[in-house]
C-alpha positions as CSV (number, residue, x, y, z in Angstrom):
1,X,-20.5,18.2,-1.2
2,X,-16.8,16.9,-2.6
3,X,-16.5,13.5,-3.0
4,X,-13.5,11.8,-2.6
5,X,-11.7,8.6,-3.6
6,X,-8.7,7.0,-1.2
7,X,-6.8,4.1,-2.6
8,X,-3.2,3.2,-2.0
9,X,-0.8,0.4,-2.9
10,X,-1.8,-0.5,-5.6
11,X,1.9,-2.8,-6.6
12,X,0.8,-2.8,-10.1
13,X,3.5,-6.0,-11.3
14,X,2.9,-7.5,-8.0
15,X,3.7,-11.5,-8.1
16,X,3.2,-13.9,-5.2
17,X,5.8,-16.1,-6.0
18,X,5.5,-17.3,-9.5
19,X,2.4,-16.2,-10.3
20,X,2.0,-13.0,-12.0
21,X,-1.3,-10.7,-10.4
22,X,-1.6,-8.8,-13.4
23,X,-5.0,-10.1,-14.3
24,X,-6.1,-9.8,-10.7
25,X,-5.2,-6.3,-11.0
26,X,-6.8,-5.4,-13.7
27,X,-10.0,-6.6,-12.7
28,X,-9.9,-4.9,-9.4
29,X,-9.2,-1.9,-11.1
30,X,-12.0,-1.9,-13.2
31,X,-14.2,-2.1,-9.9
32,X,-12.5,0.9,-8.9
33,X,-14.0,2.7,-11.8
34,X,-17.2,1.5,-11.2
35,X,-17.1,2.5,-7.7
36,X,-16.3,5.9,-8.7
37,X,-18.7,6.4,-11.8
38,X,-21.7,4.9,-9.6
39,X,-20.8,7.0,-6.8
40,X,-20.2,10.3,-8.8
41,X,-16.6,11.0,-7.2
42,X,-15.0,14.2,-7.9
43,X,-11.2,13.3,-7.0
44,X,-9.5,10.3,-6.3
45,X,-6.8,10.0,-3.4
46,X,-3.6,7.4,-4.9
47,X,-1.4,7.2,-1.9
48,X,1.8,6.0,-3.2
49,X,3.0,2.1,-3.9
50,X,1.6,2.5,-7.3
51,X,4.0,-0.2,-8.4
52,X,5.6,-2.7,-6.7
53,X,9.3,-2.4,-8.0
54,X,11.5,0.8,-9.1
55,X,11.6,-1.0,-12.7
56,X,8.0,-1.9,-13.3
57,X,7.3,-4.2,-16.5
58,X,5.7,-2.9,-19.6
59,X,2.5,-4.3,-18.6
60,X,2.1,-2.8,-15.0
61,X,3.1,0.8,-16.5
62,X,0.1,0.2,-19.5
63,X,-2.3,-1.0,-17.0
64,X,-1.5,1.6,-15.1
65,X,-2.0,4.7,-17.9
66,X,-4.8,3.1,-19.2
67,X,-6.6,2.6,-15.7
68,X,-6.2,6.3,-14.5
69,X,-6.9,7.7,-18.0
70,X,-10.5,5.6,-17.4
71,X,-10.5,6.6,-13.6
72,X,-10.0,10.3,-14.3
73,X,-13.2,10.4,-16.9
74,X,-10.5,11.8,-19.6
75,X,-9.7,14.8,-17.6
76,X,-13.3,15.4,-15.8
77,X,-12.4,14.0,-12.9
78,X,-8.6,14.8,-11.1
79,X,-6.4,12.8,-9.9
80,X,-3.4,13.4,-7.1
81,X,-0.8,10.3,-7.0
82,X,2.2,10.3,-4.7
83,X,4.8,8.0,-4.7
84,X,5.4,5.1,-2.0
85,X,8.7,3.1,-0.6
86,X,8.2,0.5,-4.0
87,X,8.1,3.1,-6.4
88,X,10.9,5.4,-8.3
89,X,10.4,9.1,-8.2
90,X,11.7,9.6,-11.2
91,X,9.6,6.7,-12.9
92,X,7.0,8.1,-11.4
93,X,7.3,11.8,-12.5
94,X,8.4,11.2,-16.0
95,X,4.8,10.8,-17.0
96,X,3.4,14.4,-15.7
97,X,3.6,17.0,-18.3
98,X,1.1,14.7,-20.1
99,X,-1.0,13.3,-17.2
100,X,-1.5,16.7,-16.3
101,X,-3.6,17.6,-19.3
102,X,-6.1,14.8,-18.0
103,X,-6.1,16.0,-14.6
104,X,-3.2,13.3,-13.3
105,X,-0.9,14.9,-11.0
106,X,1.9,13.0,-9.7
107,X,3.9,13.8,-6.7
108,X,7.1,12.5,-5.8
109,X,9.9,14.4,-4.5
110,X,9.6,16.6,-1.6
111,X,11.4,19.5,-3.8
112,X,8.8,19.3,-6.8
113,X,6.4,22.0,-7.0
114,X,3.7,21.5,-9.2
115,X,3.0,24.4,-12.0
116,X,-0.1,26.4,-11.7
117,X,-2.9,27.3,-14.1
118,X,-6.0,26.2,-15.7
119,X,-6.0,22.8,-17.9
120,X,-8.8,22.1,-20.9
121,X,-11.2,20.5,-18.5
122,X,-11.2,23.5,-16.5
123,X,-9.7,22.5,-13.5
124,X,-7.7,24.9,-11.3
125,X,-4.0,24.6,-10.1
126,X,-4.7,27.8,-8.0
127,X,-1.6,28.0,-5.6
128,X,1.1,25.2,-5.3
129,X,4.5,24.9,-3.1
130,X,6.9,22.0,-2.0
131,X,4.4,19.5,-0.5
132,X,1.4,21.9,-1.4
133,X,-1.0,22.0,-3.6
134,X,-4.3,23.8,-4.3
135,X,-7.1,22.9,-6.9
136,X,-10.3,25.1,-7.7
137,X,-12.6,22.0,-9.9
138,X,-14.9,23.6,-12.2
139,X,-18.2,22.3,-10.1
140,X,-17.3,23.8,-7.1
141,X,-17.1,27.2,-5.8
142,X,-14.6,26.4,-3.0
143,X,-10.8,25.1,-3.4
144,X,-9.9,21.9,-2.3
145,X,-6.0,21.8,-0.7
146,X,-3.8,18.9,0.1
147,X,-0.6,18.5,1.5
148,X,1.3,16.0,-0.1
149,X,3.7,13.8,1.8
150,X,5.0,10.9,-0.4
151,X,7.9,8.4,0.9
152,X,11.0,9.6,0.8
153,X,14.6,7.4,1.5
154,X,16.6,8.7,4.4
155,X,19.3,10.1,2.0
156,X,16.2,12.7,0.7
157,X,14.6,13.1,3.9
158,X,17.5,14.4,5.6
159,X,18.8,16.6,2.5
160,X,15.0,17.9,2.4
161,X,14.8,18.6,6.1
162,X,18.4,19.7,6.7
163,X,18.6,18.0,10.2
164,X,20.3,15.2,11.4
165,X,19.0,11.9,11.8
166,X,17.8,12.0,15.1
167,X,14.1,10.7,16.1
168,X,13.0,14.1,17.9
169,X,14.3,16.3,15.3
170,X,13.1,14.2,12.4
171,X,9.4,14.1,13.8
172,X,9.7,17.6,14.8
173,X,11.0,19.2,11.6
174,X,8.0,17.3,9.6
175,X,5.6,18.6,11.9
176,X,6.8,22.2,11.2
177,X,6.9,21.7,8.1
178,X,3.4,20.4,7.6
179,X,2.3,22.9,10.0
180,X,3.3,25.8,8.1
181,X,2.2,24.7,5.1
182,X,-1.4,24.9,6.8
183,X,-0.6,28.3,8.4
184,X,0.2,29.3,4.9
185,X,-2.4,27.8,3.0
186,X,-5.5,26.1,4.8
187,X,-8.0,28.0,6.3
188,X,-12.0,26.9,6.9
189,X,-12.9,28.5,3.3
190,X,-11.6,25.3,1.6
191,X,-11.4,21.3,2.1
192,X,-8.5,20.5,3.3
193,X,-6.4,17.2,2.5
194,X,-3.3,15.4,4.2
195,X,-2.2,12.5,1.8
196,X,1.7,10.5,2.8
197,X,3.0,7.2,2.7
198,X,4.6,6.7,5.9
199,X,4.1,4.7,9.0
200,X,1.9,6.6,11.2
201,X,0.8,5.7,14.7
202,X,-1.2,7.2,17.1
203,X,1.6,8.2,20.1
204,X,1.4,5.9,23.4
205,X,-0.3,2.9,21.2
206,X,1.5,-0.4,20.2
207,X,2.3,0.2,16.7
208,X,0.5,-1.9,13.7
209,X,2.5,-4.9,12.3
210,X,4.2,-4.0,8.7
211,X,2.5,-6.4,6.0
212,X,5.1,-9.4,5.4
213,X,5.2,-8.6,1.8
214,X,6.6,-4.9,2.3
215,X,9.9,-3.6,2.4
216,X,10.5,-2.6,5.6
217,X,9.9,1.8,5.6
218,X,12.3,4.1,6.2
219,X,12.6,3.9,10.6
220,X,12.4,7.7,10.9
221,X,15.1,8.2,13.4
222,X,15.5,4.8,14.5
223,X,11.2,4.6,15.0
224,X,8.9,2.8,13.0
225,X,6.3,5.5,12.9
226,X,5.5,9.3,12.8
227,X,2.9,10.2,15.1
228,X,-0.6,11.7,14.2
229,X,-0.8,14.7,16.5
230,X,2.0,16.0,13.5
231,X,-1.0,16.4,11.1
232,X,-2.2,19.9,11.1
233,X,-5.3,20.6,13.1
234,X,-7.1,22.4,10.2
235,X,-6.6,19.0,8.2
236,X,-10.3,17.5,7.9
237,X,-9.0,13.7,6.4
238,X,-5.6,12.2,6.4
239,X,-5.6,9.7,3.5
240,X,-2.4,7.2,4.0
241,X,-1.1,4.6,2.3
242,X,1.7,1.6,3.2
243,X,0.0,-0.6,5.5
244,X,-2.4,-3.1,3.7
245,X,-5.1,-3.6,6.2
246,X,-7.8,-1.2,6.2
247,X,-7.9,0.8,9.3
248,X,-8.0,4.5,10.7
249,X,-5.2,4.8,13.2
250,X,-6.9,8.1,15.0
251,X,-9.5,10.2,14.7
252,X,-7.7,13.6,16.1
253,X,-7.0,15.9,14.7
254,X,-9.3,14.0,12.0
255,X,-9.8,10.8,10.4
256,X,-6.3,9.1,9.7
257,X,-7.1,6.2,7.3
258,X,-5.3,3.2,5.8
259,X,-7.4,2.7,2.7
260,X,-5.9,-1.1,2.5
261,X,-4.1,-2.8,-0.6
262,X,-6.8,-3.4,-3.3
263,X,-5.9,-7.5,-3.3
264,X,-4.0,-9.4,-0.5
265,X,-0.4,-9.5,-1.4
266,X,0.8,-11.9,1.4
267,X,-0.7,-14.8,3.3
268,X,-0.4,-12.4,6.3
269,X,-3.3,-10.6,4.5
270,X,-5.2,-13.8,4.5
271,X,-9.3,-13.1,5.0
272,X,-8.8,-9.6,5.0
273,X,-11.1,-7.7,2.7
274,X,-9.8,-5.2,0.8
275,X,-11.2,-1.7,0.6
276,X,-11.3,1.8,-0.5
277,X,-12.6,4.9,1.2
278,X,-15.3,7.3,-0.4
279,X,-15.1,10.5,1.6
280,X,-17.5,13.4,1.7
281,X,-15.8,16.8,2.6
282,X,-17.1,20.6,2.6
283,X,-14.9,23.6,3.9
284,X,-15.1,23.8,7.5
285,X,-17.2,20.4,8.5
286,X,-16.0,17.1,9.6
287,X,-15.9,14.8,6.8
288,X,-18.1,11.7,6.5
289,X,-16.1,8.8,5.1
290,X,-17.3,4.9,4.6
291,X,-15.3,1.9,3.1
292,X,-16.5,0.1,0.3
293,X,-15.1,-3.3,-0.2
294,X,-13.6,-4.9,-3.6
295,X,-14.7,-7.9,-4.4
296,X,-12.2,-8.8,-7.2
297,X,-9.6,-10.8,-7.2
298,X,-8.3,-14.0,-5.8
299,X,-8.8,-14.3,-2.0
300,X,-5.8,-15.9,0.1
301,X,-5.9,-18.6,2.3
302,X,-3.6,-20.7,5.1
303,X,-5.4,-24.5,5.6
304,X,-4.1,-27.0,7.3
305,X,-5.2,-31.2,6.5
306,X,-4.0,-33.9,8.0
307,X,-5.2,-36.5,4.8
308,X,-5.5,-36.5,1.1
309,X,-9.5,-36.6,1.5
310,X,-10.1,-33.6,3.3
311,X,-7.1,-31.9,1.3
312,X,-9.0,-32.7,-2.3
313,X,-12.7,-31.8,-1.0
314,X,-11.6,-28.6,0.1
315,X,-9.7,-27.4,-2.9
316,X,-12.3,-29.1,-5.0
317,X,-14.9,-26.0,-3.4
318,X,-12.5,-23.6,-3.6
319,X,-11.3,-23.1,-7.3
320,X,-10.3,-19.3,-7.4
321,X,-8.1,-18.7,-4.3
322,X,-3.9,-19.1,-4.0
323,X,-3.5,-21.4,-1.1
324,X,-1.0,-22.2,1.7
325,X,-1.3,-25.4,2.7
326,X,0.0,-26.9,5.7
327,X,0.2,-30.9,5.6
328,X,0.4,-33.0,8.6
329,X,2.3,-36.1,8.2
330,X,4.8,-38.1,10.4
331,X,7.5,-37.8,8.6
332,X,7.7,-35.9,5.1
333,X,5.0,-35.7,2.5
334,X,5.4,-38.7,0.0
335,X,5.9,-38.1,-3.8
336,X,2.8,-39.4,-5.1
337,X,0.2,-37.3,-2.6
338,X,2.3,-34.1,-3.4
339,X,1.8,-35.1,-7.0
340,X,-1.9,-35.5,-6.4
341,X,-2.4,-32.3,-4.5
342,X,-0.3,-30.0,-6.7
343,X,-2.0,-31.2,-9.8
344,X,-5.7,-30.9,-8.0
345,X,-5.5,-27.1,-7.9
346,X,-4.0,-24.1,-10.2
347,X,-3.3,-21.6,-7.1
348,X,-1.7,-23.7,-4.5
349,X,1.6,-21.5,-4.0
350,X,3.2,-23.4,-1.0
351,X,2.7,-27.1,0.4
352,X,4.3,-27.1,3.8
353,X,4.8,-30.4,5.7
354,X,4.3,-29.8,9.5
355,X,5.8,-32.8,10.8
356,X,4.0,-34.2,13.8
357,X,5.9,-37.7,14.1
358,X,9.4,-38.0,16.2
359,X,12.2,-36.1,13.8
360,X,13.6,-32.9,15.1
361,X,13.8,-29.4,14.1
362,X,16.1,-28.4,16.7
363,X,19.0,-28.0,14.5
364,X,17.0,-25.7,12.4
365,X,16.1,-23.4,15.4
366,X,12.4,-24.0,14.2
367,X,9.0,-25.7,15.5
368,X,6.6,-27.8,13.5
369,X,4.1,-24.9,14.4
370,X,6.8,-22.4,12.6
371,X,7.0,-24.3,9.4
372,X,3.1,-22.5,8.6
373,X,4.3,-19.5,8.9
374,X,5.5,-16.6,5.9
375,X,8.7,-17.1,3.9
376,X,10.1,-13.7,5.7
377,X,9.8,-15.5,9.0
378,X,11.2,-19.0,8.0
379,X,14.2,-16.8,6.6
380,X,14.8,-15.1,9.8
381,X,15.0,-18.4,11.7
382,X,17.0,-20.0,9.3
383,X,19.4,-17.6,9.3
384,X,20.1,-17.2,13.2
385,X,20.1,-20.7,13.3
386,X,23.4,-20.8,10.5
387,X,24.6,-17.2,11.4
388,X,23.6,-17.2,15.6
389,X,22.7,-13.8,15.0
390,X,19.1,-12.4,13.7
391,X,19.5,-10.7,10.0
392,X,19.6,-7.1,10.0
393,X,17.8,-5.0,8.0
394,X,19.8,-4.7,5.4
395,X,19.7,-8.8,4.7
396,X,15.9,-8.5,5.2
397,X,15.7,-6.0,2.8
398,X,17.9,-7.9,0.7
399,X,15.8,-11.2,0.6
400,X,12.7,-9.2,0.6
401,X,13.6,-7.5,-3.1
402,X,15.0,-11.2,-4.4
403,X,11.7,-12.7,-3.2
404,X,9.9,-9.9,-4.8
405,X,11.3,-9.6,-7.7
406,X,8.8,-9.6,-11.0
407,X,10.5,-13.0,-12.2
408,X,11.1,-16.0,-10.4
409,X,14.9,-17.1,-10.0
C-alpha cells in the first residue's frame, strides 16, 4: 500500500516580529524526516507556502535544499511541491532541472508541464500535462496521479482560464478543468491525488477564518473559497495547503485536508498543535489517513496577569514559548515592572497594558478587551478610527507584507 506524506506552509524565513524562526524550523523539519523514515513513506505531499516571502533569505532557501535532499532519501523517495500565495513561481521553479534528478518536482505555474521519463532512482514521469502529472515509483506496480493546483494571482488565473472575473465562471471553469484532467487521466487502475493551495470550503458552510499571519488569498470572484464538490469524484485524497489549523473541510468526494502549518506563526494559532498527515492509498479504495503531531518548536501563548508575582512565576515555568502578555493595570504599565518582565523572559514578543482604571479608549475606537487582540486587528481599528472608513484590502495587504517582512523596520 502507498504511503503518503501531506505537509504545507512551511514559511521557511518566517519571523514573528523580531525574532527570526529559523532554528525552530529546522528542528521541526528534522521531525519531519523522522516521521517519514520511521514510517516508511513513499512520497511526500508539499502544498505550497514553502517560503514565506517572494525574496527568501540565503538561509531559508539552504534549509530548504538541504531538508528535501534529506526528506527525499537522495532520490529514493519523490517529492511533489507546489507553490503557495507567499511564494514566487519563478523562485520556486528555478531549482527543478536539478531537484528533478533526486525526485523533487516543483510545480508552480498553471502553464508548466513537467517533462516525462525515467530518472537514476528509477522513478517514472509516465504522462504529464498543465496541472497533471503521473508517476510509476519503482516499488509499485500501479501509477500514482495528481492533479496539481498551486496558487495562482488573479492576473494568471484569469490569463490561464480565459474568463472573466466573475464568481460562477471562475468556480466553474476550475471545475472543468480539474474535471477533464480526471476524465483524461484518472481511472481506478491508479491512486489518484488532488494537491492546491487555495481556500476551499465545503458549499452552504460558514467558511474557516484565514490565519492572522496570512496574506489575505486571491477572493476568487469576489468569494473567499472554492467549493469541494469541484474536486473530481475519482480523486481518493485532496491534500491542501493555506490555512494553518489542521482540519478536513469535507469528506465527499473524499478526504479534503488542511495538513496545518508545521509551527504556529501567529498568536491566533495559539494552543494549536501542529500536524502532518500520513495517508495510505491503493487504486480504487478509500484512503486511510491519520495526523501525526510535531512536537518541535516553540509553542505560543496569550496570558493575561494582573501583578508582577503571578506574571514572574508563570514565565519562570515556561522557558521555551513566545508570549503575549496582557497586563492589567489602572492606568499604564510603569517603567520599572516592564523592565522587570522584559528582562525575566527571552520570548515575550508583546506586553500589552489592558487598562482597567477610568481613562478612555473612545477616541481610539477601541476597548480594553481589544487591546489583547493580534496586530492585524489593532491596525484595522486604528485606522477607521483616523480614516472613518475600514482599510481595504489593499492597505491590509500592505501592512500585512511590512509586518512580515524578514527584518524588522
Amino acid at each position: 500500500m502507498l504511503k503518503l506524506l501531506h505537509s504545507a506552509d512551511w514559511h521557511l524565513g518566517k519571523r514573528l516580529q523580531e525574532y527570526s524562526r529559523l532554528p525552530e524550523q529546522q528542528l521541526v523539519l528534522e521531525e519531519m524526516i523522522s516521521i517519514a523514515d520511521r514510517e516508511e513513506v513513499d512520497l511526500v505531499l508539499l502544498a505550497g507556502d514553502i517560503f514565506d516571502s517572494f525574496n527568501p533569505s540565503h538561509e531559508a532557501v539552504e534549509l530548504l535544499y538541504k531538508s528535501l535532499r534529506r526528506l527525499s532519501k537522495d532520490g529514493k523517495r519523490p517529492i511533489i511541491a507546489i507553490s503557495g500565495n507567499h511564494d514566487s513561481t519563478q523562485f520556486i521553479s528555478a531549482p527543478d532541472p536539478l531537484a528533478r534528478e533526486l525526485g523533487i518536482l516543483f510545480y508552480s505555474r498553471y502553464d508548466q508541464e513537467i517533462a516525462t521519463g525515467t530518472l537514476d532512482s528509477g522513478l517514472q514521469i509516465t504522462r504529464s500535462a498543465p496541472g497533471f502529472v503521473e508517476l510509476k515509483l519503482p516499488q509499485y506496480n500501479f501509477p500514482v496521479r495528481i492533479i496539481l493546483a498551486p496558487y495562482a494571482n488573479e492576473v494568471l488565473l484569469k490569463t490561464y482560464l480565459g474568463e472573466e472575473d466573475k464568481e460562477a465562471a471562475l468556480r466553474e471553469v476550475l471545475g472543468k478543468k480539474w474535471q477533464n484532467l480526471a476524465d483524461n487521466y484518472c481511472d481506478d487502475t491508479g491512486v489518484n491525488l488532488f494537491m492546491g493551495h487555495f481556500f476551499f470550503m465545503k458549499e452552504g458552510k460558514k467558511p474557516e477564518a484565514e490565519p492572522e499571519s496570512e496574506r489575505p488569498i486571491l477572493h476568487v470572484g469576489g468569494t473567499q473559497a472554492l467549493y469541494t464538490h469541484l474536486i473530481p469524484d475519482s480523486i481518493q485524497y485532496a491534500a491542501l495547503g493555506h490555512l494553518h489549523r489542521y482540519h478536513a473541510v469535507d469528506s465527499s468526494p473524499c478526504p479534503v485536508v488542511y495538513s496545518s502549518s508545521p509551527l504556529a506563526y501567529s498568536f491566533s494559532e495559539a494552543g494549536q498543535e501542529k500536524k502532518v498527515v500520513l495517508v495510505e492509498a491503493e487504486p480504487n479504495k478509500p484512503v486511510q489517513y491519520q495526523p501525526i503531531a510535531l512536537k518541535e518548536g516553540r509553542p505560543l501563548y496569550q496570558k493575561a496577569f494582573s501583578n508582577l508575582a503571578d506574571t514572574l512565576a508563570w514565565l519562570e515555568t515556561n522557558p521555551y514559548c513566545f508570549v503575549e502578555i496582557i497586563y492589567e493595570t489602572e492606568t499604564s504599565i510603569d517603567a520599572e515592572t516592564r523592565k522587570t518582565i522584559m528582562k525575566a523572559h527571552d520570548g515575550i514578543v508583546n506586553l500589552i497594558p489592558r487598562l482597567t482604571g477610568d481613562l478612555s479608549l473612545q477616541n481610539t475606537g477601541l476597548q480594553a478587551e481589544d487591546l489583547g487582540k493580534d496586530m492585524g486587528m489593532l491596525f484595522s481599528r486604528f485606522y477607521q478610527s483616523a480614516k472613518g472608513v475600514e482599510p481595504n484590502e489593499e492597505i491590509n495587504a500592505l501592512f500585512n507584507e511590512i509586518i512580515s517582512q524578514n527584518e524588522p523596520l
